[in-house]
N, C-alpha and C positions, 0 to 999 in steps of 0.2 A: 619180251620182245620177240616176235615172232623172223624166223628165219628166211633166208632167201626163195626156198622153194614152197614155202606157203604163203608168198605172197606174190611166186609170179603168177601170171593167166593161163587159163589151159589153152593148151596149143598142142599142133600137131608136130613130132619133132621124125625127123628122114635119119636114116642110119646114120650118116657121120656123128653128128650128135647124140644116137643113144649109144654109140660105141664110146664117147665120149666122157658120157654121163658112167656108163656102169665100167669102162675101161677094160672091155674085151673087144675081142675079135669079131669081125663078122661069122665066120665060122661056129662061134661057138654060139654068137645069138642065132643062130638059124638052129641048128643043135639042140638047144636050150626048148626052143618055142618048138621042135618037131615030139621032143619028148615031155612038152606040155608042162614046165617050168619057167618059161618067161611070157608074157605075154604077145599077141600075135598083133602083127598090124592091121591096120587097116586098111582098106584100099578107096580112091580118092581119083576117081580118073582113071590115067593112065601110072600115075602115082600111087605109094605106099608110104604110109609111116603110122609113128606109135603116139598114141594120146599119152598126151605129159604126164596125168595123174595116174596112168597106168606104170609108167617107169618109176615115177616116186614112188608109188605103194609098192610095184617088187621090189625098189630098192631098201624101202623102210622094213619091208619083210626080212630079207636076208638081213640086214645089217643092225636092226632092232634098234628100240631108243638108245639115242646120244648118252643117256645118263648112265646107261649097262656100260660104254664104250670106255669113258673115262674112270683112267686110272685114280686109285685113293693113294693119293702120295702124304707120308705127313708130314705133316709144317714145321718147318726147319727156324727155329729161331737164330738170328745172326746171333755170334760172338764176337767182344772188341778183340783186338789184337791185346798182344804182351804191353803195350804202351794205355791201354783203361785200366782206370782205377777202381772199376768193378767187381 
């Protein structure tokens, strides 16, 4: 099953949403993109903002596949109480 952000459309998303998305500051996305670690916007008019699939990939970057992410817990098998006859 493929996940939410590969199946939405590319679009142009304005700061409040990639502060959103990567859950920093404006500060530090400016920061970020002057020291050539995030990507830069685009400009659109009198508008800016960030191609979608550019946030996804720096996000995929820093944060590498989901499957590194999760933890390996092992598998707990229940026990009956004092009342099984097990």
């Amino acid at each position: 099953m493929k996940n939410e952000l590969e199946t939405a459309p590319r679009r142009i998303l304005r700061l409040p949403e990639v502060l959103a998305r990567t859950g920093m500051g404006r500060s530090w996305v400016y920061r970020e993109i002057a020291v050539g670690r995030f990507p830069k916007p685009t400009k659109i008019g009198r508008a800016s903002g960030w191609d979608s699939e550019m946030i996804d990939a720096y996000l995929a970057s820093v944060l590498g596949p989901l499957d590194a992410q999760l933890p390996l817990f092992p598998i707990q098998q229940e026990h009956g109480g004092a009342g099984d006859a097990s």
